[in-house]
N, C-alpha and C positions, 0 to 999 in steps of 0.2 A: 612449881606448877604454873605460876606465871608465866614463867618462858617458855614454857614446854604449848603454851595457850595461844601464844604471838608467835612461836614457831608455825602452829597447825593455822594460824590465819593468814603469816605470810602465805604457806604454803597453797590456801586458798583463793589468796587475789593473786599469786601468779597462774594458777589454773585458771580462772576464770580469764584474765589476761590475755591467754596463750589460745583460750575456745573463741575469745573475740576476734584474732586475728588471724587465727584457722579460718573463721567463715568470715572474714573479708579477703583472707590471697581467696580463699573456694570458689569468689564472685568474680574474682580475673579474669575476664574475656580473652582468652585463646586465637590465635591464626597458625592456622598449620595446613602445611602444603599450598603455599601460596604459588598461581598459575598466571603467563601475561600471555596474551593473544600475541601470534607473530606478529601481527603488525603494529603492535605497541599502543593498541587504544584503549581493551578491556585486562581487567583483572578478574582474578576468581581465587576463591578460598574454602576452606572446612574453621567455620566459626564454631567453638563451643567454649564450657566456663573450664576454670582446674577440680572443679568439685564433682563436674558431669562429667558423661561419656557418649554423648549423642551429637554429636559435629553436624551440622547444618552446614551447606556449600552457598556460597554469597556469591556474586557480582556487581560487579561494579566499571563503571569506566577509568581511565588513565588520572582523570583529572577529579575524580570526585563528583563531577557534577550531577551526576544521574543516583549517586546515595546509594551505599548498600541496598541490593535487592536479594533476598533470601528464593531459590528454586523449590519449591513447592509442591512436596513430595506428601505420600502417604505417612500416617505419624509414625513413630517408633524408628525412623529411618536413620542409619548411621553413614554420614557422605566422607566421601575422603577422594581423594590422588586425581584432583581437578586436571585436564588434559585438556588445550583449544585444539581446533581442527585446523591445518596447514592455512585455509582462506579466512581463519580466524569467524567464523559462523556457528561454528559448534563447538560445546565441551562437552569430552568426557568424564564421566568419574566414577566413582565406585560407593555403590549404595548398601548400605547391609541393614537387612530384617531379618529378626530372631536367629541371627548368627551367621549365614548366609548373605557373602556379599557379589551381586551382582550388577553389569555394566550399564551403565545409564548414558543419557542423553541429554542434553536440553539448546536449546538455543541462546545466542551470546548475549541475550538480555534477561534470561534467566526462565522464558517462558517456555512452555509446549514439552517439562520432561516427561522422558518415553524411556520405560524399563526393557532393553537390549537383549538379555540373557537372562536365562533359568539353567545355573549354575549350579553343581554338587560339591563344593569346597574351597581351599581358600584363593582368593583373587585379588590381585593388586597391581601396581602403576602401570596404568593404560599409556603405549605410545602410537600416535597416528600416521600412517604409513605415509610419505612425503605427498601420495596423489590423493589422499583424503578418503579412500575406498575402503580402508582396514584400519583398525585399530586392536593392535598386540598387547599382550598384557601377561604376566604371571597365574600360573595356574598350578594346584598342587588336584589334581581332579579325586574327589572321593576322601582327604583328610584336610586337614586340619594345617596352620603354620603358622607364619610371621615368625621364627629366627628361636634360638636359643635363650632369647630374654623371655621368652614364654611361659609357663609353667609346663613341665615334661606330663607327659601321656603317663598314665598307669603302665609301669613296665612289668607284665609278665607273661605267661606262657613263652613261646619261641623268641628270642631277641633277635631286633634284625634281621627277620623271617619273610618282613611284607615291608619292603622300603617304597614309600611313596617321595619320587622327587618331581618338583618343581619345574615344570616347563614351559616350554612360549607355547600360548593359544592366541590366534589369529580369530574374530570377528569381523566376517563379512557383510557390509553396510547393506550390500545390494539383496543378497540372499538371508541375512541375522541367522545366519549360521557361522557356529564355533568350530574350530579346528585346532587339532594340534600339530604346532610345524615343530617342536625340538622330539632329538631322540629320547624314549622313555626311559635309555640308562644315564642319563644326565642329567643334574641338580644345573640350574641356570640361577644362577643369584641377581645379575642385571645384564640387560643389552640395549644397542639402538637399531634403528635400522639403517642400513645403506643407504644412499642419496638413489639409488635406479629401485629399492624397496625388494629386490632381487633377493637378499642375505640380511643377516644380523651377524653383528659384533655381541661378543659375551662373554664373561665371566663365567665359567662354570666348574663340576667336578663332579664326577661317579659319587653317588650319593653314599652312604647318607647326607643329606645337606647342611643342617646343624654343626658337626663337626669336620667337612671339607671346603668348608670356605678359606681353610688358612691353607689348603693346596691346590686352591684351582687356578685355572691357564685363561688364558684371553683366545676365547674362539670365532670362527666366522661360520655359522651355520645357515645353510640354506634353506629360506623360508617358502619354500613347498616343499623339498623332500626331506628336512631335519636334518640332511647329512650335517655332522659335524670335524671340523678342520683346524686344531691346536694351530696358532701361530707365533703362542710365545708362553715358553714357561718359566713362571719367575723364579725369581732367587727368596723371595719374600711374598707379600700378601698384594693381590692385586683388584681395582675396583672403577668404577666408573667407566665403562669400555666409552668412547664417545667415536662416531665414525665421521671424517672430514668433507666438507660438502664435496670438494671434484673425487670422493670413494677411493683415496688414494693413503692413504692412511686413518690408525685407530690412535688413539691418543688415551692413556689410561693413568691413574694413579697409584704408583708399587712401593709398598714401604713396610716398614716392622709394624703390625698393626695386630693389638689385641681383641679387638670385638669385631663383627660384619656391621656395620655401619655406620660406623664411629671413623670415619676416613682420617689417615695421614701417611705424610711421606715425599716422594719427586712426580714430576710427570716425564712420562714418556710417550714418545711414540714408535711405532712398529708400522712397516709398510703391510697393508691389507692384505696382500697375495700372500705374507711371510718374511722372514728374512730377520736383519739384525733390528733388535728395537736401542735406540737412543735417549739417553736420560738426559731432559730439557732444561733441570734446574737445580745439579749436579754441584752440592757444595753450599746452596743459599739456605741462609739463616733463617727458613722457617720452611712450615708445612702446608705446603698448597693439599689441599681437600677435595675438590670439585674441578669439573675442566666442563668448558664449551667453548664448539667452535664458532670465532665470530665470522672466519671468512677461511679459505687452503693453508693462509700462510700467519696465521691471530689465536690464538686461546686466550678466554679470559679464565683467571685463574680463582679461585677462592684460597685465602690463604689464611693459617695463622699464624699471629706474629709476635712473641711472646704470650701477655696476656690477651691479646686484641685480635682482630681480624684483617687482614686487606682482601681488599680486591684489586688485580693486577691485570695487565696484558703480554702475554709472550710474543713475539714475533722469531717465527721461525729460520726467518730469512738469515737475520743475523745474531740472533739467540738470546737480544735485548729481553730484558723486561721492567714495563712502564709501569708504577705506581701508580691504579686511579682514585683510590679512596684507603681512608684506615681509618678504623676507631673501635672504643674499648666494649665488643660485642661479639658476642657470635655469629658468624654471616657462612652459607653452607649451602651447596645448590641440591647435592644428594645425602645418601644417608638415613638415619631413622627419624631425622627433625628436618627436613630442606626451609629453610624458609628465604629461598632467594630463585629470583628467575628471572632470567631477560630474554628481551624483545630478540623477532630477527634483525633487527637493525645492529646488535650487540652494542648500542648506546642509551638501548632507555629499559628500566628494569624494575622489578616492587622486590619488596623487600620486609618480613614483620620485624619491626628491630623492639629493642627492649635492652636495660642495663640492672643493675641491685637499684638503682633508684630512681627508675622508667619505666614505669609497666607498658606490654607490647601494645602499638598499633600498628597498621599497616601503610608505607607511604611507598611512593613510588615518583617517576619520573626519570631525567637525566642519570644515570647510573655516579651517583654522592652527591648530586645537588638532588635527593627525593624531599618530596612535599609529603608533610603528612598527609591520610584520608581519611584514617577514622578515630575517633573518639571515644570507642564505649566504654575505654580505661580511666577517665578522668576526675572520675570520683577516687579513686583509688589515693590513700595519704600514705606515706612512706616512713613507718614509725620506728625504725632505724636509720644508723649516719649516713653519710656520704664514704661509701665505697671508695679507697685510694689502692692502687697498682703499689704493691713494695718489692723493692730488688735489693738484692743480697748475692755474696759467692760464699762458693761450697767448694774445695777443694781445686780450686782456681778457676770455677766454672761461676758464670753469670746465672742465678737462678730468679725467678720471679713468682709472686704471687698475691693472691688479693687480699685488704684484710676491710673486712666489713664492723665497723664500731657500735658502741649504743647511739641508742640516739640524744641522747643527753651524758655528758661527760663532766662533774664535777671537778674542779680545783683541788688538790691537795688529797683525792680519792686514787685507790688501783682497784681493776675492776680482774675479774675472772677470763682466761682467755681456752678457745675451744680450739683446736687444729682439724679442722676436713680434709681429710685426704680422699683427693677423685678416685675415680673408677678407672680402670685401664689395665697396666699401667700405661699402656698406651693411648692417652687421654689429655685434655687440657680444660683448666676450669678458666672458663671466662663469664665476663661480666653480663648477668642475664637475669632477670624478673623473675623471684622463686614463685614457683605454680607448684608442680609435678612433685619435684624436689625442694621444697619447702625451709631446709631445717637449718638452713646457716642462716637467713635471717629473721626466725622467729627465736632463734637463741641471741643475736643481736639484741630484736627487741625486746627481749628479757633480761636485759645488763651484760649480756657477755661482750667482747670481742671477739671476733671470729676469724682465723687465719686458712686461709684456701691456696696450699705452695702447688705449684707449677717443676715440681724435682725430673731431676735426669730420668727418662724414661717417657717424657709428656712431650706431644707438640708444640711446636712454636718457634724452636730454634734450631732448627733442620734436622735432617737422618741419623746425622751424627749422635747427638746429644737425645731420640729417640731410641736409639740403642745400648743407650749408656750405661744402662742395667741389668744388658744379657746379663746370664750366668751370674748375678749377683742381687737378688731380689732383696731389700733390708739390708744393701748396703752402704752404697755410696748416696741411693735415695734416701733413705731414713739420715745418713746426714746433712743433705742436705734440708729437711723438712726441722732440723733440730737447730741447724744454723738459720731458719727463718724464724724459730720460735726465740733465738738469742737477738735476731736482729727485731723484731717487733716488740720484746719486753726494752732491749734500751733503747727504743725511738714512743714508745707508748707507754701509758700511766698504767701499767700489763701487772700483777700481784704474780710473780716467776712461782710462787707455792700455792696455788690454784689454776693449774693447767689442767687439762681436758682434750682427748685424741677420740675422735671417731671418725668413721669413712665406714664406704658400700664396696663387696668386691672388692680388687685390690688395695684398697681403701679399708676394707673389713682385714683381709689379708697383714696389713701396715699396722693397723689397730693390735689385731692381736700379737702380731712378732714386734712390735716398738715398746710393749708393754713386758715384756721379756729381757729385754737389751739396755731398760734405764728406768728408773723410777721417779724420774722428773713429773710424771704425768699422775695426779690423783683420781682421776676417775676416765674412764672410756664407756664406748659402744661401739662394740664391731656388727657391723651388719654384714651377713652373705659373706663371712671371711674365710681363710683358708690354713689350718692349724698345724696341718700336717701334708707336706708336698707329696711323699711317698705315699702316704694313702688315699688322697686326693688325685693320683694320676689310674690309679682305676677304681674311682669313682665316681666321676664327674661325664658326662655325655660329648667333649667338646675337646678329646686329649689332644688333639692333634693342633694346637695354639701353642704347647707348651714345646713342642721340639723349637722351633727359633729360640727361645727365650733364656734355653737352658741347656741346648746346642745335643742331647742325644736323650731318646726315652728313659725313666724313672729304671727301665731292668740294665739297662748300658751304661749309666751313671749315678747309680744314687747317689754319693758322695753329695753332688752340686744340688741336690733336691732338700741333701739332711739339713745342710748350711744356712736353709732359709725356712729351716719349719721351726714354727714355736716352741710345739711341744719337745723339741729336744732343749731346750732351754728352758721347761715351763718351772722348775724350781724357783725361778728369779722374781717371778712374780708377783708384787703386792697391792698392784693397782686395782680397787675395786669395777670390774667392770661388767655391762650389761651384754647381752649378747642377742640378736636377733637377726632371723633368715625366714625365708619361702618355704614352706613343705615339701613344694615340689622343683625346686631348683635345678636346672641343668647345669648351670655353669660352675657353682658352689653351693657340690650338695649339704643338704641342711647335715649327713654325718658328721662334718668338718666341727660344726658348731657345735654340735653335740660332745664330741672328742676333746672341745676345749673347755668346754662348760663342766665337765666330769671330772678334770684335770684340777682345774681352782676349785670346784666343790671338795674334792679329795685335801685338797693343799691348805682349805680354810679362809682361801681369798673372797671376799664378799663378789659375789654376782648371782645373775637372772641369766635365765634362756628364756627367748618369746618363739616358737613357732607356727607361722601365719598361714590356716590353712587356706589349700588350693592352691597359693603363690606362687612364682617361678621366681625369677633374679627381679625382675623388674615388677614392682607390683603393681597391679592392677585396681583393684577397689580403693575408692578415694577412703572410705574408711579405714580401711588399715593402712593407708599413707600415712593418717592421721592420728591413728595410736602409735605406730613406731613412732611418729614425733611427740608426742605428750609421753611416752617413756621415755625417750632421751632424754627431755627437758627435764623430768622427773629427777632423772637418776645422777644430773650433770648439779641440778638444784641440791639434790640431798648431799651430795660431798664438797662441793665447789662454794656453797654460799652458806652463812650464817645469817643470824640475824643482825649482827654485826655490818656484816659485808663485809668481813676486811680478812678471815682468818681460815684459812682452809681447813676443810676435817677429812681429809682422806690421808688414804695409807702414805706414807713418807720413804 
């Protein structure tokens, strides 16, 4: 009865623990969508906490001096996708009331905003046409969007009956009338404008939009009459169209890429009239992300580089490329997170930076000599270790990954260790400030060590080593992620009989098929994972991601689909594990979860299903960010840790 007493108190000061440190990351000050005036003087941003969801737009100057100034809007207001105006006097951005986001205005010091448009749907990244007269933006007019990670619309009646896609609407300064310049049978995912404002460069595809972004083409559409003009169709996934100041080439980003926004892979470029396009960086050991031009014959690149980032220069002339900066962080110009922008001078640049043991601010200046500017993270204490980069090989391959420790590590102790596996798999986990995604290091701070691999299939170490997992999902990856977990127990004080697997997506996916294949792991949580490839491919909203991956549809090859689903293995299973997804999931619908949760209930394997309504892939309510994480912690505590410490009680 005693122990049964000190069990239910441990298990109370870790709760109380884990709500303390919930609502201190909740209080993390946020920068997203960080903006710099061409001429390199002001900055602008969307400030808000990890716990809110109401972004406030700031301004500031280059150097600090003038101090965050907040734009000064009606309450309720959600600001996002800051835009200067070419003579650097105006930004644009995007303001949303009761759900409705429309284009706004204000001046470079933050005064005089003026609401632009009275808008019917969704709208987002405003670009200003080079003579300052127009500013373009995304338009789904009459529904609803923002991508796949959304929660899916109630599917019924006629399917794919009323497809609403995404197009360029043009706002005219002179007259504050809206138009539409892209064709209405064309999904536009991103464009820019031409240097004469004549045309746009674009990524797009015959809708639906959600599921054709892994087949659209790089177009040049004309921005008064929409006419649309293919100028290069990939062989893969393509993004970033960026058009060259003398309008003489598109420069874009084409590579195996599993999610829209999630950029990797080579740059190329393509002459703007058509013709052959040229891969710029054909062969280099990592994944440039983001491209801008700094002058006809300059891109600076965003790159990743194992676990880290650079920033780079290409010169076209002679196909160099200049190292300007690297370090262990995420740095990204587009995408679903940009938090980098430079000047027109392409030497002075902001940037929100942050690591697992630096929560974000924003500095800016010389592009890697940035000064910081603000502050309002500095309360924040970091009550986990100091984050190390670990490398390890896997089948003669260089693999990397992060592992985040307690923050107290005794002598002559082994402590419990957890495995995250990212999202993707076309993905890379780098060193960044849990906010959003929270859960590797409040398991930290709760005694574990936390191992975060980097395996074949992830960014960082060029195309190659992106593609490494066609056609073989859970195989050559999951050895690699089990030769990070053999190289972290013999370099750390690791208890090899108290391990722990969870991941989101692909990661959910890893979760549920690694628990199949080995019973090294005592306890998991698959979130959003994927149990079953065959029934998964017509059910999910977004199939057309999976021909690359797995080289021909689920009815042309099921063999390569059987080889990587759980459930034909699911006998093997004894690892106690939790299972939680979205309601409304597009990318991995919650059936999958269901199918596997029905499977070990049948089989006698200890687990939970959690189904969070309203959800998509990515969730949205900070509350239920925050119960998936206090069940995880939960469910990792109840098998992983005694009172003891020292002796695992999960299945073996």
């Amino acid at each position: 009865m005693h122990r049964l007493l000190l069990g239910f108190l441990i298990a109370f000061i870790a709760c109380a623990q884990t709500a303390q440190l919930t609502e201190q990351l909740g209080r993390t000050v946020l920068y997203e969508g960080v903006a710099i005036s061409p001429d390199g003087n002001r900055i602008a941003w969307a400030e808000t906490t990890a716990a809110a969801s109401a972004p406030v737009l700031f301004v500031d100057t280059i150097t600090g001096a003038g101090h965050p100034v907040a734009v000064r809007l009606p309450a309720q207001h959600e600001d996002s996708d800051p835009a200067w105006s070419p003579e650097s006097s105006t930004i644009a951005f995007f303001s949303k009331n009761r759900g409705q986001a429309d284009l706004w205005t204000a001046n470079a010091d933050g005064t005089g905003a003026r609401q632009r448009t009275h808008l019917n749907g969704y709208a987002a990244r405003p670009h200003w046409s080079h003579d300052g007269k127009r500013v373009a933006f995304l338009y789904i007019q009459g529904a609803g969007g923002g991508g796949p990670l959304m929660a899916a619309p109630s599917m019924t009646g006629v399917i794919d009956e009323d497809i609403h896609n995404q197009r360029i609407a043009v706002y005219e300064m002179r007259t504050g009338k809206v138009r539409l310049a892209s064709a209405a049978d064309l999904h536009v995912y991103d464009f820019d404008w031409s240097p004469d404002d004549r045309s746009f460069a674009a990524t797009a595809a015959p809708g639906p939009g959600d599921n054709n972004w892994w087949i659209a083409q790089v177009y040049i559409i004309d921005s008064s009459g929409g006419e649309a003009k293919s100028i290069y169709k990939p062989h893969y996934q393509v993004a970033v169209p960026r058009w060259s100041p003398d309008g003489k080439n598109v420069a874009f980003i084409e590579g195996l890429m599993s999610d829209e926004g999630f950029h990797g892979g080579d740059v190329y470029t393509v002459p703007a009239t058509g013709g052959a396009a040229v891969n710029r960086t054909a062969g280099r050991k990592s994944s440039p992300s983001s491209v801008a031009w700094t002058s006809p014959e300059r891109l600076l690149l965003t790159e990743y580089s194992g676990g880290a980032s650079m920033l780079s220069e290409l010169n076209l002339a002679d196909g160099s490329i200049r190292e300007l900066w690297k370090g262990d962080e995420g740095v990204h110009s587009a995408g679903n997170f940009p938090n980098f922008a430079v000047a027109h001078d392409g030497k002075t640049s902001v940037v929100a930076r942050s690591t697992f043991n630096r929560p974000p601010e924003v500095w800016a200046g010389p592009t890697g000599d940035w000064k910081q500017l603000t502050h309002a993270n500095d309360s924040q204490s970091v009550p986990w270790g100091k984050a190390e980069s670990l490398e390890w090989t896997s089948d003669g391959m260089n693999i990397q990954g992060w592992l985040l420790p307690p923050k107290q590590v005794e002598d002559g102790r082994k402590y419990p260790m957890i495995v995250v596996v990212h999202g993707g798999p076309s993905g890379i986990e780098t060193s960044s400030w849990p906010s959003h995604f929270a859960l590797p290091a409040v398991l930290a701070a709760q005694g574990y060590y936390v191992l975060m691999p980097n395996p074949r299939g992830s960014y960082g170490r060029g195309e190659k080593f992106t593609q490494a997992n066609v056609k073989d999902f859970g195989g050559g990856d999951l050895r690699d992620i089990m030769a990070g977990v053999d190289a972290a127990t013999a370099k750390f004080p690791i208890d090899p009989e108290r391990l722990g697997l969870t991941g989101w997506s692909y990661g959910g996916f890893m979760t549920m098929f690694a628990v199949t294949q080995t019973n090294r792991f005592h306890a998991a949580m698959a979130g959003a994972g994927i149990a079953n490839w065959q029934s998964y491919y017509g059910e999910n909203l977004i199939d057309q991601w999976m021909i690359p991956f797995f080289g021909a549809s689920v009815y042309d090859d099921p063999a390569v689909y059987a080889k990587s689903s759980a459930i034909d293995f699911i006998k093997n299973v004894r690892t106690p594990t939790l299972i939680q997804v979205g309601e409304r999931d597009a990318e991995c619908p919650s059936p999958q979860s269901f199918e596997f949760w029905h499977a070990l209930r049948t089989l006698g394997v200890p687990t939970e299903l959690v189904v969070y309504a309203g959800e998509g892939h990515m969730f949205v309510k900070p509350k239920n960010r925050v119960d998936m994480q206090d069940r995880t912690i939960a469910w990792f505590d109840k098998y992983l840790k005694t009172t003891a410490g020292s002796t695992a009680t999960g299945q073996q």
